[in-house]
PDB file of N, CA, C and O in Angstrom:
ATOM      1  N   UNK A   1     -84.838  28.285  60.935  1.00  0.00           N
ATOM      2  CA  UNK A   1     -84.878  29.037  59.698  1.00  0.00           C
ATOM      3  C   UNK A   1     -84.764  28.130  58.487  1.00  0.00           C
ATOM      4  O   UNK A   1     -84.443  28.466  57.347  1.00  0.00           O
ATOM      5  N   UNK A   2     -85.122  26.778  58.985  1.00  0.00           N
ATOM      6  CA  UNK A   2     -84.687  25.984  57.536  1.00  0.00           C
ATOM      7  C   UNK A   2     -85.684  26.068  56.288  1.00  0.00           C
ATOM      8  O   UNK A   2     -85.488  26.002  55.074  1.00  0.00           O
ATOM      9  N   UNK A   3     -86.786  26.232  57.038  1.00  0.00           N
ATOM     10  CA  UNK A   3     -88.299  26.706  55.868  1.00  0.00           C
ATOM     11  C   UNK A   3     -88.377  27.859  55.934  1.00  0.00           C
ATOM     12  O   UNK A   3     -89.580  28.079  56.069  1.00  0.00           O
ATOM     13  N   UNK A   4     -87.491  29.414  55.920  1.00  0.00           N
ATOM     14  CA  UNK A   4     -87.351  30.415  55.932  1.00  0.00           C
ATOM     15  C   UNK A   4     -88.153  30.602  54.125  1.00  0.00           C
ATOM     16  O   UNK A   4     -89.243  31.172  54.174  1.00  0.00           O
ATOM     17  N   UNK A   5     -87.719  30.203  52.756  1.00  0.00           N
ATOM     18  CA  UNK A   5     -88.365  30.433  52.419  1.00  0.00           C
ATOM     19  C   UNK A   5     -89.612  30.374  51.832  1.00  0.00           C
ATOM     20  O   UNK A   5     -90.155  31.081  50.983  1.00  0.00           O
ATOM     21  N   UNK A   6     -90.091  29.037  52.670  1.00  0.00           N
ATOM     22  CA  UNK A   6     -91.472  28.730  52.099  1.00  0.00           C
ATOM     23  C   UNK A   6     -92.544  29.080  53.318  1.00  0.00           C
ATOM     24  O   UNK A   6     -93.608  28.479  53.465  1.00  0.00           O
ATOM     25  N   UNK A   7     -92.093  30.117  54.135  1.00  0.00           N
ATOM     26  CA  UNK A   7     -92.564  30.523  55.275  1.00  0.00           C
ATOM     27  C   UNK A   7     -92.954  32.165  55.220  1.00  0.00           C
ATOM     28  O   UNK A   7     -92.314  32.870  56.000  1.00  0.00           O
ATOM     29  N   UNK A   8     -93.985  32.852  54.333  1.00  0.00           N
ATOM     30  CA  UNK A   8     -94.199  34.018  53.923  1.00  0.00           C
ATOM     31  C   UNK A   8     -94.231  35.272  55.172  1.00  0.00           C
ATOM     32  O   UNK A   8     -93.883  36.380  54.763  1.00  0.00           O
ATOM     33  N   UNK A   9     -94.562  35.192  56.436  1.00  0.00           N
ATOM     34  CA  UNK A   9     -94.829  35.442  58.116  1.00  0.00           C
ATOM     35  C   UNK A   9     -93.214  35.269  58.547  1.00  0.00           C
ATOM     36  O   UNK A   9     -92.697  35.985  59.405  1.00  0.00           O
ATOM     37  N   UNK A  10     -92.791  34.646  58.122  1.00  0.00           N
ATOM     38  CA  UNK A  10     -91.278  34.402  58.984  1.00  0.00           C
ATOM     39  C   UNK A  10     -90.648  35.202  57.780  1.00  0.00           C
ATOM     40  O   UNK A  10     -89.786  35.948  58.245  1.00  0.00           O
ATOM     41  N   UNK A  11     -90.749  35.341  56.369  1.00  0.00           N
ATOM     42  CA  UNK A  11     -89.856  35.833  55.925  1.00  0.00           C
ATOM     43  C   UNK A  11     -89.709  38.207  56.524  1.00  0.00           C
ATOM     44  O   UNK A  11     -88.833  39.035  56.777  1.00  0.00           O
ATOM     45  N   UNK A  12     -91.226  38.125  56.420  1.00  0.00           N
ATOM     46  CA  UNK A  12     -91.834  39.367  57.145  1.00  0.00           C
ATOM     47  C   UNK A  12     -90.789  39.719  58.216  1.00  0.00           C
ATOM     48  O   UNK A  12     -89.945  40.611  58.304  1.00  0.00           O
ATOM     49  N   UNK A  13     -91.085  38.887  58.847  1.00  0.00           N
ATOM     50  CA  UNK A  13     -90.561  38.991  60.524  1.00  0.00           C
ATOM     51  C   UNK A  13     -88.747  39.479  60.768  1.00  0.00           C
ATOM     52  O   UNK A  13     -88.176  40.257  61.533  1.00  0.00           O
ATOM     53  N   UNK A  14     -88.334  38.622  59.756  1.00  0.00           N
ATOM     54  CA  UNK A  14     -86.410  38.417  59.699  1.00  0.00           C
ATOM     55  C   UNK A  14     -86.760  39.844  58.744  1.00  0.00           C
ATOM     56  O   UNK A  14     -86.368  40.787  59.431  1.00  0.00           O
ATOM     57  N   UNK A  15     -87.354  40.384  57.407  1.00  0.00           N
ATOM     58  CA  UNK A  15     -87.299  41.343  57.203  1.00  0.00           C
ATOM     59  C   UNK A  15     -87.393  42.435  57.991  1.00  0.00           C
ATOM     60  O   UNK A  15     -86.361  43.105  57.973  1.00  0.00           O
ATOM     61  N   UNK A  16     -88.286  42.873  58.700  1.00  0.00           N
ATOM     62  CA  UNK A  16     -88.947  43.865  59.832  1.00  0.00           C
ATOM     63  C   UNK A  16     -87.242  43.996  61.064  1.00  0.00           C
ATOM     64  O   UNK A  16     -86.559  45.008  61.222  1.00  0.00           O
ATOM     65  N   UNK A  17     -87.099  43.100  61.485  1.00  0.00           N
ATOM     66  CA  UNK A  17     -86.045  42.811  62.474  1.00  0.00           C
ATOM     67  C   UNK A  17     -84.668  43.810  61.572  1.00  0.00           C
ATOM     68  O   UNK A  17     -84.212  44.870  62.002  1.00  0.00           O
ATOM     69  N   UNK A  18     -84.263  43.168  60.371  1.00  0.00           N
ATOM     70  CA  UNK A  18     -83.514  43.422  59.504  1.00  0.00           C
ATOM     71  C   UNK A  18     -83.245  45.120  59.834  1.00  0.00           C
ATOM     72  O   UNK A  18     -82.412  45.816  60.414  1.00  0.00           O
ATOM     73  N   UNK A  19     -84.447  45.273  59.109  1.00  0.00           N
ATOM     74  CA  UNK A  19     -84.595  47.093  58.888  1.00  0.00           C
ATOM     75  C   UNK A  19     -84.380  47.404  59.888  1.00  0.00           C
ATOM     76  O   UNK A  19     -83.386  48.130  59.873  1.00  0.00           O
ATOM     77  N   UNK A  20     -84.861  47.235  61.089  1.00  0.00           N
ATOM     78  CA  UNK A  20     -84.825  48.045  62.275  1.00  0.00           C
ATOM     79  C   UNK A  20     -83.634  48.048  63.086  1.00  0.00           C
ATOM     80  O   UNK A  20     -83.339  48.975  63.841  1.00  0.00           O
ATOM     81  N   UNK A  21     -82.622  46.492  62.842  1.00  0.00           N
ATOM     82  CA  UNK A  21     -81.377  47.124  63.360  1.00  0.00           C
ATOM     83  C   UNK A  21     -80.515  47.822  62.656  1.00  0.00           C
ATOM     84  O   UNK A  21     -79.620  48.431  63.242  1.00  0.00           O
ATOM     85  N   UNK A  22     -80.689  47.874  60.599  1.00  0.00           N
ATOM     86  CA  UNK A  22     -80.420  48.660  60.227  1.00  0.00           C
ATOM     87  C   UNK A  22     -80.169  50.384  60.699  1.00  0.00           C
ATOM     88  O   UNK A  22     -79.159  51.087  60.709  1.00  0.00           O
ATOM     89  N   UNK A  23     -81.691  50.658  61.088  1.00  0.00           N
ATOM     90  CA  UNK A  23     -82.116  51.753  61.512  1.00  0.00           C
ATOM     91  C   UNK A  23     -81.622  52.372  62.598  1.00  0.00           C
ATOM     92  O   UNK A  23     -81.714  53.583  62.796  1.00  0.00           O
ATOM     93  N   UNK A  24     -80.802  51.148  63.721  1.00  0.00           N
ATOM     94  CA  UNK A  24     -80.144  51.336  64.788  1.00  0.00           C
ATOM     95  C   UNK A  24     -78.978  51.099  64.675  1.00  0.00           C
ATOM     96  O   UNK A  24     -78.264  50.947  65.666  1.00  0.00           O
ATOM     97  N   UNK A  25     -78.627  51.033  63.717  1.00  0.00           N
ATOM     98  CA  UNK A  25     -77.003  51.228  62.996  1.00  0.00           C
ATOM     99  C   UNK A  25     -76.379  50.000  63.617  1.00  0.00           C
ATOM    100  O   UNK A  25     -75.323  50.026  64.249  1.00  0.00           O
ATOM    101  N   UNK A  26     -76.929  49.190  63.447  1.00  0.00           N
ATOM    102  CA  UNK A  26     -76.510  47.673  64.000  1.00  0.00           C
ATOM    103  C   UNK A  26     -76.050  46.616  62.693  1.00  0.00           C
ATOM    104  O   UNK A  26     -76.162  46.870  61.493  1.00  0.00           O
ATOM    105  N   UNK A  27     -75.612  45.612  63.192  1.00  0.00           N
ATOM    106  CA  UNK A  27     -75.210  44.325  62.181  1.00  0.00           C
ATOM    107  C   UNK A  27     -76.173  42.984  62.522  1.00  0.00           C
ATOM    108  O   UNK A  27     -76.305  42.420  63.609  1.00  0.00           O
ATOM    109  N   UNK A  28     -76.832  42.648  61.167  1.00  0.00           N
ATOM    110  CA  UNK A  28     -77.536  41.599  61.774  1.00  0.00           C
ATOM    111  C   UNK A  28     -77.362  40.102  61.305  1.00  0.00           C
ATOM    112  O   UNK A  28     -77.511  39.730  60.141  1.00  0.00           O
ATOM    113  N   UNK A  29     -77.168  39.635  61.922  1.00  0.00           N
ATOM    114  CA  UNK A  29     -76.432  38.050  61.832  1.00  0.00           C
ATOM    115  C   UNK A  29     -77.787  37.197  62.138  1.00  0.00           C
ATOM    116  O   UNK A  29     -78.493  37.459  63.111  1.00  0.00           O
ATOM    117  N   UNK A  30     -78.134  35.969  61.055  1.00  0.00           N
ATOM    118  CA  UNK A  30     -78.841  35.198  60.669  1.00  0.00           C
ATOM    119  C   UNK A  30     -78.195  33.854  61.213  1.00  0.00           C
ATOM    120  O   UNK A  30     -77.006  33.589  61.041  1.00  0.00           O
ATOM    121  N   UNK A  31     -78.956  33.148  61.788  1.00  0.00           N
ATOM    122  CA  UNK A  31     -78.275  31.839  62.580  1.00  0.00           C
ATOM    123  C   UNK A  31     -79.505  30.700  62.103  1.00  0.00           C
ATOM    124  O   UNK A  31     -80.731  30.723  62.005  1.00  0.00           O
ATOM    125  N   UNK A  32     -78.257  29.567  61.842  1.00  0.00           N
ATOM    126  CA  UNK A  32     -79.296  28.615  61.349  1.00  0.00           C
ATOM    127  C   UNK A  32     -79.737  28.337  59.949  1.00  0.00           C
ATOM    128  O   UNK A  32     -80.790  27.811  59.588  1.00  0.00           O
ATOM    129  N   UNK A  33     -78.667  28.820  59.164  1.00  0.00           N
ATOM    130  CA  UNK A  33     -78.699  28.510  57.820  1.00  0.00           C
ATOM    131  C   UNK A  33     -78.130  27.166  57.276  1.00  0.00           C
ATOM    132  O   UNK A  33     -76.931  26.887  57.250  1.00  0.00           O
ATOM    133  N   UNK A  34     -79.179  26.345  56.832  1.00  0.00           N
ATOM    134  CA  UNK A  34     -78.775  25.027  56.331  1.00  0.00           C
ATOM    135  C   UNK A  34     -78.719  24.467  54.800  1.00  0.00           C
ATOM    136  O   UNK A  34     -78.311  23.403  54.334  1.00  0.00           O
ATOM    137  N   UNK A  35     -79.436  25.905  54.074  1.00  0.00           N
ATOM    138  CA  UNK A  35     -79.292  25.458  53.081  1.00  0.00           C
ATOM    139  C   UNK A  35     -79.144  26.962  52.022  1.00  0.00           C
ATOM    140  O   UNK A  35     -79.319  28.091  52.480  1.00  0.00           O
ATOM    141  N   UNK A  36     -78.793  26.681  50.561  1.00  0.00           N
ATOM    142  CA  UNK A  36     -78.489  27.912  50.017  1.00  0.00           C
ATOM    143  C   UNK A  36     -79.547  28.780  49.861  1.00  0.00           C
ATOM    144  O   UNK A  36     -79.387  29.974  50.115  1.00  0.00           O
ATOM    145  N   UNK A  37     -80.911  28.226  49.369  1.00  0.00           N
ATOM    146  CA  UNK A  37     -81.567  28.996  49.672  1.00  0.00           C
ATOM    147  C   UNK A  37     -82.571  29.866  50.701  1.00  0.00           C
ATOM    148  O   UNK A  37     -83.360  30.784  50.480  1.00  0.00           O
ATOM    149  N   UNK A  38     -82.218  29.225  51.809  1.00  0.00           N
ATOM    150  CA  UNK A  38     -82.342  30.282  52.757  1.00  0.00           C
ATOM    151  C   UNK A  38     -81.357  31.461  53.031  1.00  0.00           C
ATOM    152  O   UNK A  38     -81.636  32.643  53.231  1.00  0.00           O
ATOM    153  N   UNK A  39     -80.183  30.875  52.995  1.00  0.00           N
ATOM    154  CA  UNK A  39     -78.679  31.961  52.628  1.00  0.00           C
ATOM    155  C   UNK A  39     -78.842  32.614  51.281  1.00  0.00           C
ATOM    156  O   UNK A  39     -77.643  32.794  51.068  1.00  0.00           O
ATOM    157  N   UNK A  40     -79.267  32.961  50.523  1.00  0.00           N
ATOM    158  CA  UNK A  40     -80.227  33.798  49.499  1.00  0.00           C
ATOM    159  C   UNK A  40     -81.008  34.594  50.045  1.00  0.00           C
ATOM    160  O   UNK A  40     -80.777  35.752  49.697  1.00  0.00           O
ATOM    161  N   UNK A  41     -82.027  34.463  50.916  1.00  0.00           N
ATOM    162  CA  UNK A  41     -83.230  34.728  51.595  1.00  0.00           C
ATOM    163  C   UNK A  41     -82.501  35.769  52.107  1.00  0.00           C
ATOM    164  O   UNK A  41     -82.358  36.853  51.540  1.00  0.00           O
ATOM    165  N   UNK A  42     -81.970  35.417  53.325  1.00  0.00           N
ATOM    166  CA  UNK A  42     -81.468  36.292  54.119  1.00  0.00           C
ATOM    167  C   UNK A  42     -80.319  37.482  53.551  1.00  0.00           C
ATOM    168  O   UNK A  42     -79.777  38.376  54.201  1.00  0.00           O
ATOM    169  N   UNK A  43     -80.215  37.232  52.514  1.00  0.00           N
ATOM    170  CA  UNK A  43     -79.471  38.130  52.167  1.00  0.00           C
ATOM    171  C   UNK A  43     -80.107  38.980  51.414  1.00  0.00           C
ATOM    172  O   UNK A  43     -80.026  40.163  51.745  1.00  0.00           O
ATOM    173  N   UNK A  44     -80.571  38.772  50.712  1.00  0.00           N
ATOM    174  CA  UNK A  44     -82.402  39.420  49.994  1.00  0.00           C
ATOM    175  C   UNK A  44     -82.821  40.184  51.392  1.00  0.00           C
ATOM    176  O   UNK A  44     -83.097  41.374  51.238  1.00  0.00           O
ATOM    177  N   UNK A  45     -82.881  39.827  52.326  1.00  0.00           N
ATOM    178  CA  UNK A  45     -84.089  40.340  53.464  1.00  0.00           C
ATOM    179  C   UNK A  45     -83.043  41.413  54.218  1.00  0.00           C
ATOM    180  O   UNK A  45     -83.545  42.141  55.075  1.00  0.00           O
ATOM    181  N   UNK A  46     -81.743  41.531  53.963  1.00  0.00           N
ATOM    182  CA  UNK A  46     -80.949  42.586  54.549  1.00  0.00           C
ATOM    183  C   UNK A  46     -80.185  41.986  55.904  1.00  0.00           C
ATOM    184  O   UNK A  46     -79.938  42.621  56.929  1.00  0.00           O
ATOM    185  N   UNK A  47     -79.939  40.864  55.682  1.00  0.00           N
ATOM    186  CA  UNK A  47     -78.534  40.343  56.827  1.00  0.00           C
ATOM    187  C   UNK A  47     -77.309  40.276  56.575  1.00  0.00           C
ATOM    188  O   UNK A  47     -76.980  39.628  55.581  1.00  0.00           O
ATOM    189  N   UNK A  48     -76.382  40.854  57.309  1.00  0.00           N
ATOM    190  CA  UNK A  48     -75.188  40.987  56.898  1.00  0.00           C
ATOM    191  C   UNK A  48     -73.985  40.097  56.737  1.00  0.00           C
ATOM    192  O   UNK A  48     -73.071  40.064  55.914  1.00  0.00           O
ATOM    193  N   UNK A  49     -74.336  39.290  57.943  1.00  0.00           N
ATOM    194  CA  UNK A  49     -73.465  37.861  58.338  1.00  0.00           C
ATOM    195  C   UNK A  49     -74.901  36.552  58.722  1.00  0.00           C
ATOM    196  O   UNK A  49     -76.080  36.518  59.076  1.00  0.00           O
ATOM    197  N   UNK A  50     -73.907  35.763  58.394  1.00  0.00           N
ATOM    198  CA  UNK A  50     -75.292  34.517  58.318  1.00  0.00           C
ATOM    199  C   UNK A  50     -74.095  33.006  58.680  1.00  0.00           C
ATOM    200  O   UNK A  50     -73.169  32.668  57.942  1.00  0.00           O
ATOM    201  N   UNK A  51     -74.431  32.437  59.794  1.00  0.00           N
ATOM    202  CA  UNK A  51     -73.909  31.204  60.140  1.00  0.00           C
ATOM    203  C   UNK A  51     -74.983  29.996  60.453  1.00  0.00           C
ATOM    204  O   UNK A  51     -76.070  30.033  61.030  1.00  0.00           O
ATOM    205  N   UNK A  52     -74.203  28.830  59.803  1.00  0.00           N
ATOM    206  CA  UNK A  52     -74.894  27.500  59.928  1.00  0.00           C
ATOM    207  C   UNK A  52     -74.347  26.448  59.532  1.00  0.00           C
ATOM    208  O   UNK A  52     -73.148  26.468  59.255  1.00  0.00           O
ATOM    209  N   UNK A  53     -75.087  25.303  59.414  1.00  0.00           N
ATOM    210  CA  UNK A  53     -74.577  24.381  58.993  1.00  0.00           C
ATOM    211  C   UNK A  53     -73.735  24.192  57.109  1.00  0.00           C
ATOM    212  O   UNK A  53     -72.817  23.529  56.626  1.00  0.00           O
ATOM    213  N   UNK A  54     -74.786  25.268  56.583  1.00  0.00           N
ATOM    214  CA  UNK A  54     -74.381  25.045  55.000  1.00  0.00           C
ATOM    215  C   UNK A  54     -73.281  25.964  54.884  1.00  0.00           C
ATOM    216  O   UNK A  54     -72.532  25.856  53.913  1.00  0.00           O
ATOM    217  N   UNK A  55     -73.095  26.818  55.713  1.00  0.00           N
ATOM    218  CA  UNK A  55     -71.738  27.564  55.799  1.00  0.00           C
ATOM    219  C   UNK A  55     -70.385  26.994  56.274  1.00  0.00           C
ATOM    220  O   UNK A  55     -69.200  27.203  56.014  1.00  0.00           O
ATOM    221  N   UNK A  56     -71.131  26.133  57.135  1.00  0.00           N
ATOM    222  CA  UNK A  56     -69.599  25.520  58.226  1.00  0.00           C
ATOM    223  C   UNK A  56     -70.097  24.772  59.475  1.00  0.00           C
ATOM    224  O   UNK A  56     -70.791  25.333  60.322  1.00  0.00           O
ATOM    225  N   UNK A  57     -69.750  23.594  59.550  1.00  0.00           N
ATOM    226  CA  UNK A  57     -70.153  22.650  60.614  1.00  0.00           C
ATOM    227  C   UNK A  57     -69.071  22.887  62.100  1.00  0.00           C
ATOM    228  O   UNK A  57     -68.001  23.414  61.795  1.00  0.00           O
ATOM    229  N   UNK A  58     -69.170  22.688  63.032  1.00  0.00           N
ATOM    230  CA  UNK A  58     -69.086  23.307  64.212  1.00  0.00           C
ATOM    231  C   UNK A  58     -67.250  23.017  64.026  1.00  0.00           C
ATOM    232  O   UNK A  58     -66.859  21.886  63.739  1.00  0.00           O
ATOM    233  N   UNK A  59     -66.456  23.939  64.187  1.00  0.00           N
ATOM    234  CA  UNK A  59     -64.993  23.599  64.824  1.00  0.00           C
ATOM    235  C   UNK A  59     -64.437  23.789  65.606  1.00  0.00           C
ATOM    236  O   UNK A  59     -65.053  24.154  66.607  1.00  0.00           O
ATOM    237  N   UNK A  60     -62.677  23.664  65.716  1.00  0.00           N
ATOM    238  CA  UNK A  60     -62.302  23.819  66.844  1.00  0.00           C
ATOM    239  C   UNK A  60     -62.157  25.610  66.671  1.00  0.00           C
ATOM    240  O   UNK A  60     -62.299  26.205  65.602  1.00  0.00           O
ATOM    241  N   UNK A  61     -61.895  26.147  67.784  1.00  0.00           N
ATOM    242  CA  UNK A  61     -61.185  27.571  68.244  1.00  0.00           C
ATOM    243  C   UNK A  61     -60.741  28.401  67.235  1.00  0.00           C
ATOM    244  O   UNK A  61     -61.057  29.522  66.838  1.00  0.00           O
ATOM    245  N   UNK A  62     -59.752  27.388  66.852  1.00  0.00           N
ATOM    246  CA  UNK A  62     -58.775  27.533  66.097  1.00  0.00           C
ATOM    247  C   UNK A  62     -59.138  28.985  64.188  1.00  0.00           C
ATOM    248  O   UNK A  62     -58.891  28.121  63.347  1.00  0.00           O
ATOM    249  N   UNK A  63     -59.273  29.502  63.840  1.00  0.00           N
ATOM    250  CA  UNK A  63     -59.970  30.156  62.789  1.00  0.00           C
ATOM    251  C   UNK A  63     -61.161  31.249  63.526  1.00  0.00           C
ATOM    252  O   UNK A  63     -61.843  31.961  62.789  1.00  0.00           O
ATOM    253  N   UNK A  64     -61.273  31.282  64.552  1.00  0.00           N
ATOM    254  CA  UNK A  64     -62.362  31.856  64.900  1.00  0.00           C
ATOM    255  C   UNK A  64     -62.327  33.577  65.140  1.00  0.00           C
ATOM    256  O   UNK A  64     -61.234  34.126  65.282  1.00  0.00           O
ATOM    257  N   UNK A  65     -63.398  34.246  65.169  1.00  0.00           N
ATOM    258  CA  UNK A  65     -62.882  35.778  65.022  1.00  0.00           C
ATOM    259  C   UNK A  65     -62.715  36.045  66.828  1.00  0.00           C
ATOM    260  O   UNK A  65     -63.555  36.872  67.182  1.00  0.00           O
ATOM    261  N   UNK A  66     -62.122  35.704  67.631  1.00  0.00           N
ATOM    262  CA  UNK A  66     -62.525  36.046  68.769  1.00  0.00           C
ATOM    263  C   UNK A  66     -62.648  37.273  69.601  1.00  0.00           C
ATOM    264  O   UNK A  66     -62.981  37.317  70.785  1.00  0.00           O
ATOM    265  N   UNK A  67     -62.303  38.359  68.744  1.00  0.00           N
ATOM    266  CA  UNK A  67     -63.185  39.531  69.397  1.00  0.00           C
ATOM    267  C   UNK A  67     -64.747  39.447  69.329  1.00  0.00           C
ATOM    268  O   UNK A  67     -65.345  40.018  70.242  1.00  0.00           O
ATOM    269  N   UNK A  68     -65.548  38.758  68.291  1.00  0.00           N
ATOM    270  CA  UNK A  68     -67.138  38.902  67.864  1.00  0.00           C
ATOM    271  C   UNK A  68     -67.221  37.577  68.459  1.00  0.00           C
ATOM    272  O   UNK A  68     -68.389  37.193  68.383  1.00  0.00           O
ATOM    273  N   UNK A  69     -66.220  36.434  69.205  1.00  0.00           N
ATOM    274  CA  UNK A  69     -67.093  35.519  69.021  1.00  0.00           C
ATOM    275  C   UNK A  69     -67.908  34.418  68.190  1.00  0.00           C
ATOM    276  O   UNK A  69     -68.735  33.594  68.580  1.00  0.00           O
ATOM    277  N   UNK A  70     -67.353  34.702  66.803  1.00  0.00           N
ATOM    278  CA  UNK A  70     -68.362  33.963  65.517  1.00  0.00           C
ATOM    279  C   UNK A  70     -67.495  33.519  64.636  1.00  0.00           C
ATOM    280  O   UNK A  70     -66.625  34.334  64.328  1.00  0.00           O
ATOM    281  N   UNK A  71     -67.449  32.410  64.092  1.00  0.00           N
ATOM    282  CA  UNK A  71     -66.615  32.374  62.761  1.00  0.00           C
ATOM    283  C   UNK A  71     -67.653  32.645  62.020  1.00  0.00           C
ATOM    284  O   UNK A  71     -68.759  32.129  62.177  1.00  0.00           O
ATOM    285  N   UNK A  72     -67.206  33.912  60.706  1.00  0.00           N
ATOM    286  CA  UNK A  72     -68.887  34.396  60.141  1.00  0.00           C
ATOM    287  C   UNK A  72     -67.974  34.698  58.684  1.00  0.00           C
ATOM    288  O   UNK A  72     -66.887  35.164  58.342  1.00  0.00           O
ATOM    289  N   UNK A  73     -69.318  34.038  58.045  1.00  0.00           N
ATOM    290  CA  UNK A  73     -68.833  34.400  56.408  1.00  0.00           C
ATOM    291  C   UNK A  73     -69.913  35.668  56.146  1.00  0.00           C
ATOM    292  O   UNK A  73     -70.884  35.810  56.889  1.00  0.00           O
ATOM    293  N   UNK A  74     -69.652  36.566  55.029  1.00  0.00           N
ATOM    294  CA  UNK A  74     -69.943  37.984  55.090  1.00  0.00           C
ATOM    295  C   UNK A  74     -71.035  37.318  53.850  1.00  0.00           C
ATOM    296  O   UNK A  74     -70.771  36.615  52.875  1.00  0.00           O
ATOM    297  N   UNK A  75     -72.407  37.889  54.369  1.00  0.00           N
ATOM    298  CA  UNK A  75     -73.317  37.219  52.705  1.00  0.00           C
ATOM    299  C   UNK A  75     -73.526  38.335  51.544  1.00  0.00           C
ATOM    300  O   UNK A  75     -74.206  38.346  50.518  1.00  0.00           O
ATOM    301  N   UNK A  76     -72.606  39.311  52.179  1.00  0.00           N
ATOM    302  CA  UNK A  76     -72.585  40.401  50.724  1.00  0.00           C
ATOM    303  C   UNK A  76     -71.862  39.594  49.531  1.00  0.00           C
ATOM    304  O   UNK A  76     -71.079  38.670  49.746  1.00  0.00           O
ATOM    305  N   UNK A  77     -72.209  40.040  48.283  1.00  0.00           N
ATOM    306  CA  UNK A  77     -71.195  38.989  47.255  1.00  0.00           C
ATOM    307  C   UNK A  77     -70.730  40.334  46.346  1.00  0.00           C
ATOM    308  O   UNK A  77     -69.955  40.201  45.399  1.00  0.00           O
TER     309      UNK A  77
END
């Protein structure tokens, strides 16, 4: 997702996906965010949680949500 937005077909695609787990009353988490403006993108395109490198580089256990599994920053602002 690092050329997420100079990628007009991929931005489609993460949109389309977006809506539809919307639609299935789901949460959709964006993986692979390295830079801010793709973390823009995806939040524009309707993702709720978004993890990567420009968020947070890999750690220990320690901070982690472990019922979900994810340490996840929320990209609502």
């Amino acid at each position: 997702m690092l050329d997420l937005p100079l990628r007009y077909l991929r931005q489609l695609i993460v949109g389309a996906v977006a809506d539809l787990a919307k639609h299935l009353n789901m949460e959709v988490v964006a993986e692979g965010i390295e830079d801010e403006s793709t973390l823009n993108m995806v939040r524009e395109l309707g993702c709720d949680v978004a993890q990567g490198y420009f968020i947070g580089r890999p750690q220990p256990l320690q901070g982690w949500d472990l019922q979900r599994g994810v340490k996840q920053v929320n990209t609502r602002q």
